[in-house]
NUTI-158537 format. One record per atom (N, C-alpha, C, O): residue in one letter; atom name; x, y, z. Coordinates in nm, 3 decimals, padded with zeros to 5 digits, m for minus. Each point is the difference from the previous one (the first is absolute). Layout:
residues N
   r    a         X         Y         Z
   a   CA         X         Y         Z
...
***
This chain:
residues 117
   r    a         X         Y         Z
   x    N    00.084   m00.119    00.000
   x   CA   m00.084    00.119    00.000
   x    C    00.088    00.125    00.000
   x    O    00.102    00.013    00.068
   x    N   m00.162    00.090   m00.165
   x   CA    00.144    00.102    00.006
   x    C   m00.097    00.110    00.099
   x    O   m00.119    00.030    00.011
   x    N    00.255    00.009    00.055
   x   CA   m00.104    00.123    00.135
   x    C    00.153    00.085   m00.019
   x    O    00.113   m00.045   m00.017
   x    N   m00.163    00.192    00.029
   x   CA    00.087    00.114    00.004
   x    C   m00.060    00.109    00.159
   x    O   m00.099    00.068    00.029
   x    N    00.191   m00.096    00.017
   x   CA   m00.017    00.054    00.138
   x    C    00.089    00.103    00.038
   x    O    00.119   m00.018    00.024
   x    N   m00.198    00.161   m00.018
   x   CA    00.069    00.110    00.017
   x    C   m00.003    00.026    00.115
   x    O   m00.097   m00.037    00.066
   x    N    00.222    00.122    00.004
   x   CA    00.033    00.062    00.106
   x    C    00.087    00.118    00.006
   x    O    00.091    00.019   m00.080
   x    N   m00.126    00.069    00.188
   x   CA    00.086    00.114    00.025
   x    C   m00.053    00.100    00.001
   x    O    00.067    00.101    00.021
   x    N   m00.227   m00.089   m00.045
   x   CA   m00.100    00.132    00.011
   x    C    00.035    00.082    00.125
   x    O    00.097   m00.037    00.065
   x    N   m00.172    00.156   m00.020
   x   CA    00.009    00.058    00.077
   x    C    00.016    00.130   m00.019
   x    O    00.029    00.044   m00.111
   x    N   m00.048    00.050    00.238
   x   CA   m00.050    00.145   m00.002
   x    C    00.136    00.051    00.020
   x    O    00.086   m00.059    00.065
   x    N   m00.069    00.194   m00.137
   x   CA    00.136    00.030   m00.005
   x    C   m00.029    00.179   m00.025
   x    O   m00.105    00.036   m00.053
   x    N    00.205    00.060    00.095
   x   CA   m00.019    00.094   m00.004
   x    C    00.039    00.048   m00.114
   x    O    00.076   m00.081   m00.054
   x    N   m00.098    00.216   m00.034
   x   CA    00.052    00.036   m00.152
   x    C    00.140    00.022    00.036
   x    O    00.041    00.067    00.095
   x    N    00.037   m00.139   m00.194
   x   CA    00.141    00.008   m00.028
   x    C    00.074   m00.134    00.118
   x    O    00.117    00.007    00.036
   x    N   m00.199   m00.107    00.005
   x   CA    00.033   m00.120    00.033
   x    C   m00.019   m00.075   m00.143
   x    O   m00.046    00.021   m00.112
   x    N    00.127   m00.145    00.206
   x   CA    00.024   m00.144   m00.114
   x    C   m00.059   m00.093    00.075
   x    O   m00.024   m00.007    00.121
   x    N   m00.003   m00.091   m00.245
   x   CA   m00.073   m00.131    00.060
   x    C    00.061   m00.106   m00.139
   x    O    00.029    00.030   m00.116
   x    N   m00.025   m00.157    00.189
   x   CA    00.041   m00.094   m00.104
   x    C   m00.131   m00.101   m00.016
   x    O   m00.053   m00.052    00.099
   x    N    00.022    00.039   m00.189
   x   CA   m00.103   m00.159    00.016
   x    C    00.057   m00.101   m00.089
   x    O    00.056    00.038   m00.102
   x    N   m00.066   m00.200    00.136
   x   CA    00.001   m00.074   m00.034
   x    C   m00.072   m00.110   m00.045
   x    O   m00.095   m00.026    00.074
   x    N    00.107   m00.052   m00.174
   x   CA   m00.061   m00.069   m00.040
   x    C    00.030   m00.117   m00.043
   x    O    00.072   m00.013   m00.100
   x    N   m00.129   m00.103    00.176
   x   CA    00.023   m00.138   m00.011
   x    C   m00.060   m00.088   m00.089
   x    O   m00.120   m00.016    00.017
   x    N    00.197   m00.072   m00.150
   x   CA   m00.079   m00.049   m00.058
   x    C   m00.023   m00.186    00.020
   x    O    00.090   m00.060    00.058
   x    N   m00.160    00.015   m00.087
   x   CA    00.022   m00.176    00.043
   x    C   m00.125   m00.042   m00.133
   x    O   m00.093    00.071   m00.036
   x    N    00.124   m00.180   m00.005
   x   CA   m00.047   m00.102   m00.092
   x    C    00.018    00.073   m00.159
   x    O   m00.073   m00.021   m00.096
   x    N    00.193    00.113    00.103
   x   CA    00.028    00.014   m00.124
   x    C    00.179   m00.036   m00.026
   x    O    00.077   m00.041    00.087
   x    N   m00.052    00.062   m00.195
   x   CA    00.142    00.022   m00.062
   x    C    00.043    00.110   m00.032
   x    O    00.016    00.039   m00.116
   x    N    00.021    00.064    00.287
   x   CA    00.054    00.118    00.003
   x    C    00.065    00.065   m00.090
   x    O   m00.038    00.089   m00.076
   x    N    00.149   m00.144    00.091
   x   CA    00.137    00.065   m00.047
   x    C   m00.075    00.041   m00.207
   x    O    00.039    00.096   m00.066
   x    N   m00.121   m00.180    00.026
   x   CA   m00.026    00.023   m00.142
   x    C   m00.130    00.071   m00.058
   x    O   m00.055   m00.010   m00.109
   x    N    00.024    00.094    00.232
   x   CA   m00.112    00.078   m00.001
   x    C    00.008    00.159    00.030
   x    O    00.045    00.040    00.107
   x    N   m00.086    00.040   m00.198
   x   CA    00.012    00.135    00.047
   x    C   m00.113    00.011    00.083
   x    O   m00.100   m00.068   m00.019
   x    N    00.114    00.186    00.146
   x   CA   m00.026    00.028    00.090
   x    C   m00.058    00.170    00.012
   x    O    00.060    00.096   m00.048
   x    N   m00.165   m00.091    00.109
   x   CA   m00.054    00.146   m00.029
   x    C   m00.051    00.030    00.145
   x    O   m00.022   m00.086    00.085
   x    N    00.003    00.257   m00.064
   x   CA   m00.064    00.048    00.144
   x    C   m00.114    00.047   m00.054
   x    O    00.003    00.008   m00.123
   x    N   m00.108    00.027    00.181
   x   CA   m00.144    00.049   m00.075
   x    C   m00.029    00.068    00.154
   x    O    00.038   m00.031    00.113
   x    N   m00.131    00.143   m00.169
   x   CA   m00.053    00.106    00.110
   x    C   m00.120   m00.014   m00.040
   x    O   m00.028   m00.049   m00.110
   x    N   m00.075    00.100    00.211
   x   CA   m00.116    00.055   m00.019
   x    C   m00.051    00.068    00.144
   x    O   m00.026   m00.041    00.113
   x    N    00.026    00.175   m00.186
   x   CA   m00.029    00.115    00.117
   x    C   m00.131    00.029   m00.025
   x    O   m00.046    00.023   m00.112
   x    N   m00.055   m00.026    00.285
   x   CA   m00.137    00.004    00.005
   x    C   m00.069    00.135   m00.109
   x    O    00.017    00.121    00.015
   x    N   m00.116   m00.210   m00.148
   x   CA   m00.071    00.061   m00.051
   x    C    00.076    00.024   m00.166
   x    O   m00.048    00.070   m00.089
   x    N    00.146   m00.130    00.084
   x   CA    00.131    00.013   m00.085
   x    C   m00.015   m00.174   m00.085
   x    O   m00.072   m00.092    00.038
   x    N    00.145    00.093   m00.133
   x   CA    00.028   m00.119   m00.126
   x    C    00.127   m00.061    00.104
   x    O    00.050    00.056    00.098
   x    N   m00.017   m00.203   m00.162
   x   CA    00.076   m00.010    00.081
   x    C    00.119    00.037   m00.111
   x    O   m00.022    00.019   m00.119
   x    N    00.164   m00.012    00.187
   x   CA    00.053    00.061   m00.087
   x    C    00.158   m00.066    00.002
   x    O    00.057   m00.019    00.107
   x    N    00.003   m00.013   m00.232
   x   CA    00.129   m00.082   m00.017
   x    C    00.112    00.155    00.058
   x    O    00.020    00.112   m00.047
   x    N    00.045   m00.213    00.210
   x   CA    00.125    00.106    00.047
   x    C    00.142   m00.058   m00.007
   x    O    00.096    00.066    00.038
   x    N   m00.081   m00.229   m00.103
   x   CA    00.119    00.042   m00.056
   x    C    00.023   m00.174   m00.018
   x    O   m00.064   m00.068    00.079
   x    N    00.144    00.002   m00.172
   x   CA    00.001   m00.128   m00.060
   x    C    00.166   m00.003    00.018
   x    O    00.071    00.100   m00.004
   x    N   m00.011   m00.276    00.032
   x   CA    00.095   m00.033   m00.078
   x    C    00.017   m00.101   m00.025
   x    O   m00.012   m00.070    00.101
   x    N    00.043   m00.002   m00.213
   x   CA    00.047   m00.107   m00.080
   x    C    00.069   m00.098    00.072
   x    O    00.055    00.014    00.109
   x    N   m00.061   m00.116   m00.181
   x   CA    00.106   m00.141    00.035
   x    C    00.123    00.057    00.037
   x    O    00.067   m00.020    00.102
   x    N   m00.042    00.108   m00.217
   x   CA    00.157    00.044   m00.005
   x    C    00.038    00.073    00.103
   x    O    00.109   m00.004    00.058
   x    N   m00.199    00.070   m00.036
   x   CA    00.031    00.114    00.093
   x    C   m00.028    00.150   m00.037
   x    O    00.015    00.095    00.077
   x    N   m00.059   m00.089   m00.211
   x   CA   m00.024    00.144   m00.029
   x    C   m00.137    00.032    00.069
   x    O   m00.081   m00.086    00.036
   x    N    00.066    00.243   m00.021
   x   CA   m00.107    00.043    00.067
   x    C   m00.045    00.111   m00.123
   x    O    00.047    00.013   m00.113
   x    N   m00.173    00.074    00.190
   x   CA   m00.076    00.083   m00.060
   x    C   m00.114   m00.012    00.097
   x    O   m00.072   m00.086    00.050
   x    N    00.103    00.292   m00.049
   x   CA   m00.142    00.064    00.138
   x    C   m00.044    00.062   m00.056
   x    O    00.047    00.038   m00.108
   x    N   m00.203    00.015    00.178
   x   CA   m00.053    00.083   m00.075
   x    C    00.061    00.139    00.077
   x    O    00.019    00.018    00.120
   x    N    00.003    00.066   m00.226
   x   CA    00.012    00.142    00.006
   x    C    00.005    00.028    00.139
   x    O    00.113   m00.003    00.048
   x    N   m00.243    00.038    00.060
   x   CA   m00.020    00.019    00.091
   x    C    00.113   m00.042    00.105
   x    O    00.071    00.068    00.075
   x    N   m00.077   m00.157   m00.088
   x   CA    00.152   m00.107    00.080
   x    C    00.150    00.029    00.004
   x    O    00.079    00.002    00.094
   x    N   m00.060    00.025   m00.267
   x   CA    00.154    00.017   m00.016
   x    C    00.075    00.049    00.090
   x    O   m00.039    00.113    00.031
   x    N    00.176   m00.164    00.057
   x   CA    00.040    00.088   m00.015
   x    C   m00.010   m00.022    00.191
   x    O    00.092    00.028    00.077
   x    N   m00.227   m00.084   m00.037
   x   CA   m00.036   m00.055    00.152
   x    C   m00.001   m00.100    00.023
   x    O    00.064   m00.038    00.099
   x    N   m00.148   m00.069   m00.191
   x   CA   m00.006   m00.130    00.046
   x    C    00.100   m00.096   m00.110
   x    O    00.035    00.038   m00.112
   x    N    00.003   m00.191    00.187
   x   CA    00.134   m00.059   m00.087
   x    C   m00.103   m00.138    00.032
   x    O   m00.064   m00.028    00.102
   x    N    00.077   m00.037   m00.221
   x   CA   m00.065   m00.141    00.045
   x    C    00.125   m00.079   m00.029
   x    O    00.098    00.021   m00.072
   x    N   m00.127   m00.101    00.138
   x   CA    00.106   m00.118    00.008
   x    C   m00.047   m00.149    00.002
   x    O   m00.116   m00.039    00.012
   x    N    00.240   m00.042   m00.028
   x   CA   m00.110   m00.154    00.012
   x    C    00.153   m00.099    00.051
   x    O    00.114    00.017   m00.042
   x    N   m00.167   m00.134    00.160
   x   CA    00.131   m00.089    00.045
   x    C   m00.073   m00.109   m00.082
   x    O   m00.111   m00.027    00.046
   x    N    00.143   m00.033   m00.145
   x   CA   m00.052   m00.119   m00.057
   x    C   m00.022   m00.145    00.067
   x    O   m00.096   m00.075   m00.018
   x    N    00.242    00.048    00.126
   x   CA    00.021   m00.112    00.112
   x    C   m00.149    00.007    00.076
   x    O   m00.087   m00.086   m00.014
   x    N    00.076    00.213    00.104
   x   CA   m00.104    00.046    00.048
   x    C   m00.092   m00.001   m00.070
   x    O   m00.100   m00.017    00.071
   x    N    00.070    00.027   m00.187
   x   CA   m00.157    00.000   m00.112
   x    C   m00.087    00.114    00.083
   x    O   m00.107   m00.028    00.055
   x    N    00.168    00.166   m00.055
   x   CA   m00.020    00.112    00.061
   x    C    00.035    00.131   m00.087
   x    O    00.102    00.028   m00.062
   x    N   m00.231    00.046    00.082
   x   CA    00.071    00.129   m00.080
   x    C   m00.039    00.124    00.087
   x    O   m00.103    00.010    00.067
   x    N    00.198    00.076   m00.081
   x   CA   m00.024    00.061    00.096
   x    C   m00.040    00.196   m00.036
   x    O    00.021    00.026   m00.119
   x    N   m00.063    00.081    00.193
   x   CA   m00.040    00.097   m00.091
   x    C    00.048    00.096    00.142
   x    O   m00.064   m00.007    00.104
   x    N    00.147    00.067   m00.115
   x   CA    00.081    00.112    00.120
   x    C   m00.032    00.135   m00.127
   x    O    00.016    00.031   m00.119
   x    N   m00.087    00.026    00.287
   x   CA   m00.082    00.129   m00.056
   x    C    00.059    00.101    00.104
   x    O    00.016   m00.023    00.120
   x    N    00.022    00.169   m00.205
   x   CA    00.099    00.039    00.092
   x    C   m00.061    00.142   m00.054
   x    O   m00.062    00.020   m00.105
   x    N    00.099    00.080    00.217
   x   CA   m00.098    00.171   m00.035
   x    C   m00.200    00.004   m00.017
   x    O   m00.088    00.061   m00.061
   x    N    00.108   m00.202    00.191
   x   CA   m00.186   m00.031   m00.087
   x    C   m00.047    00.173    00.039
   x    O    00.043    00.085    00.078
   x    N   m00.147   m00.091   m00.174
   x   CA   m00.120    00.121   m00.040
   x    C   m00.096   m00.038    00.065
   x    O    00.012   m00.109    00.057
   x    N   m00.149    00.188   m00.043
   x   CA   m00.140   m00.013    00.075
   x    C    00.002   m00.091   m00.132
   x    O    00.015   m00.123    00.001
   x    N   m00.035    00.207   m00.118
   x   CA   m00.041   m00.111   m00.132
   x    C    00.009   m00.093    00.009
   x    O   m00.088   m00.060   m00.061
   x    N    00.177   m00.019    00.128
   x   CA    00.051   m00.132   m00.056
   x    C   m00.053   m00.090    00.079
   x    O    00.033   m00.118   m00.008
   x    N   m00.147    00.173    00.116
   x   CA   m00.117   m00.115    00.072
   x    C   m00.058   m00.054   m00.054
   x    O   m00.093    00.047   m00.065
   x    N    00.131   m00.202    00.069
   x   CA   m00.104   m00.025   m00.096
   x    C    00.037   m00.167    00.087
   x    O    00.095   m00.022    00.075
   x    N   m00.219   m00.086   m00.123
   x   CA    00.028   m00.141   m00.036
   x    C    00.073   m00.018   m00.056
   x    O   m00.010    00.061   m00.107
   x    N    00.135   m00.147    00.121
   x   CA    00.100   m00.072   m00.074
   x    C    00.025   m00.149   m00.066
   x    O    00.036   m00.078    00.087
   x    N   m00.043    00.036   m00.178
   x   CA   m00.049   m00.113   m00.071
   x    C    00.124   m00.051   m00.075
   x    O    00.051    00.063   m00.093
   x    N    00.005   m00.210    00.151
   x   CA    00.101   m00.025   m00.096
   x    C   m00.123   m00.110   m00.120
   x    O   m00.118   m00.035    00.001
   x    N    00.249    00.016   m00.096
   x   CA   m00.097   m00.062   m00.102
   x    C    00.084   m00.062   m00.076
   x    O    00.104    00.063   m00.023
   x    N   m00.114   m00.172   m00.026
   x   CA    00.042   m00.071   m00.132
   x    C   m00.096   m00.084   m00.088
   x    O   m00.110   m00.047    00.031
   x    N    00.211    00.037   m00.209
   x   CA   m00.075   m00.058   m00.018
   x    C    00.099   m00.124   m00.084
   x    O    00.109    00.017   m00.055
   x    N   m00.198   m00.151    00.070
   x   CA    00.089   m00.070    00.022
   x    C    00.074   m00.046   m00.117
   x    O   m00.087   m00.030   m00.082
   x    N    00.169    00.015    00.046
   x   CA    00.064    00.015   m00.174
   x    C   m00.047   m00.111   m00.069
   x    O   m00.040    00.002   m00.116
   x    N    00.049   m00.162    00.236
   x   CA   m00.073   m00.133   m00.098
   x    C   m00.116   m00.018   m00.020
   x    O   m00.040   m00.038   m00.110
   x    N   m00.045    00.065    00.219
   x   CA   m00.167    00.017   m00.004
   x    C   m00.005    00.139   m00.087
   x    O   m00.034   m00.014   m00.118
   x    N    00.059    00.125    00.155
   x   CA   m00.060    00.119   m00.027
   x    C   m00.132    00.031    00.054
   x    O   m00.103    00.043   m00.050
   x    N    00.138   m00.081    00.174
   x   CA   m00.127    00.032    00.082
   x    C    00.038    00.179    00.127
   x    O    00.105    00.064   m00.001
   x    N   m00.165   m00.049    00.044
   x   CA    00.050    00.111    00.103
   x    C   m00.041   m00.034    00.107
   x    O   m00.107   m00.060    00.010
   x    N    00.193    00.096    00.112
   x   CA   m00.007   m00.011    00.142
   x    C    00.016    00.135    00.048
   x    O    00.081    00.073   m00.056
   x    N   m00.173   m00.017    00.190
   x   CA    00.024    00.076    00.030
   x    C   m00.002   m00.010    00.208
   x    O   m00.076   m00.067    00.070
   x    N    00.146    00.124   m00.043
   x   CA    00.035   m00.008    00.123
   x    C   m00.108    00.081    00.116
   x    O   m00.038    00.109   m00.043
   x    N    00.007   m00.130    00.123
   x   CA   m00.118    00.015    00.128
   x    C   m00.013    00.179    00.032
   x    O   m00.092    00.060    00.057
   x    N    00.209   m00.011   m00.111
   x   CA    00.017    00.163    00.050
   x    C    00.076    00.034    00.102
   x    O    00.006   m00.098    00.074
   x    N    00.063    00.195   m00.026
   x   CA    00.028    00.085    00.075
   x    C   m00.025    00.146    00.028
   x    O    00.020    00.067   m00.100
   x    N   m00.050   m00.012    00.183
   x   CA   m00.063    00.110    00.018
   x    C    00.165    00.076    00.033
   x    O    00.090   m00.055    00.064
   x    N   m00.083    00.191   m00.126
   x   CA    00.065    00.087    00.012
   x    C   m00.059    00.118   m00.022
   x    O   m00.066    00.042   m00.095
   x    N    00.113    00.021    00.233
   x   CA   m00.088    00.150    00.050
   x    C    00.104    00.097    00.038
   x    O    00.032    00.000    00.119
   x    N    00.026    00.082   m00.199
   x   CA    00.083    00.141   m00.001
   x    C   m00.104    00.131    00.062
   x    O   m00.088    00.055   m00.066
   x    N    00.123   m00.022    00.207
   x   CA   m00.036    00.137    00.040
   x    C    00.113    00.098   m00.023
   x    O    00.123   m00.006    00.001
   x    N   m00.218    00.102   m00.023
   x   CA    00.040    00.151    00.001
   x    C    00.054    00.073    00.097
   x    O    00.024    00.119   m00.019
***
């Protein structure tokens, strides 16, 4: 059964960091790109930043520049260190894949991240 289990939410003041993580099981990590997904109350949800088998990445705009995703493959973990957070950037946090042999998508339970002012 594949389950993606995120961690590391939490309330943080503007211009704090927070890391979340994300655990994957009943897939073949290391050969799957890996993505973070937001959705802030009343809002689309919205792609905040992807990286590849290889290791290449790509954020959206908003992000550049703050947040770095990363991934330990041993671990089948990817991880998303968010640094200068904004009020903006409250939102639900959603890791996600999709799976390269099925081509199916998994998406992970959420984390809540809440930036005060």
């Amino acid at each position: 059964q594949t389950q993606l289990v995120e961690s590391g939410g939490g309330l943080v003041q503007a211009g704090g960091s927070l890391e979340l993580s994300c655990t994957a099981s009943g897939i073949i990590f290391s050969i799957n790109a890996m993505n973070w997904y937001r959705q802030a109350p009343g809002k689309q949800r919205e792609l905040v930043a992807t990286i590849t088998s290889h290791g290449s990445t790509n954020y959206a705009d908003s992000v550049k520049g703050r947040f770095t995703i990363s991934r330990d493959n041993p671990k089948k973990t990817v991880y998303l260190r968010m640094n200068s957070l904004k009020p903006e950037d409250t939102a639900v946090y959603y890791c996600h894949t999709v799976v390269i042999i099925t081509r199916m998508d998994y998406w992970g339970q959420g984390t809540q991240v809440t930036v005060s002012s």
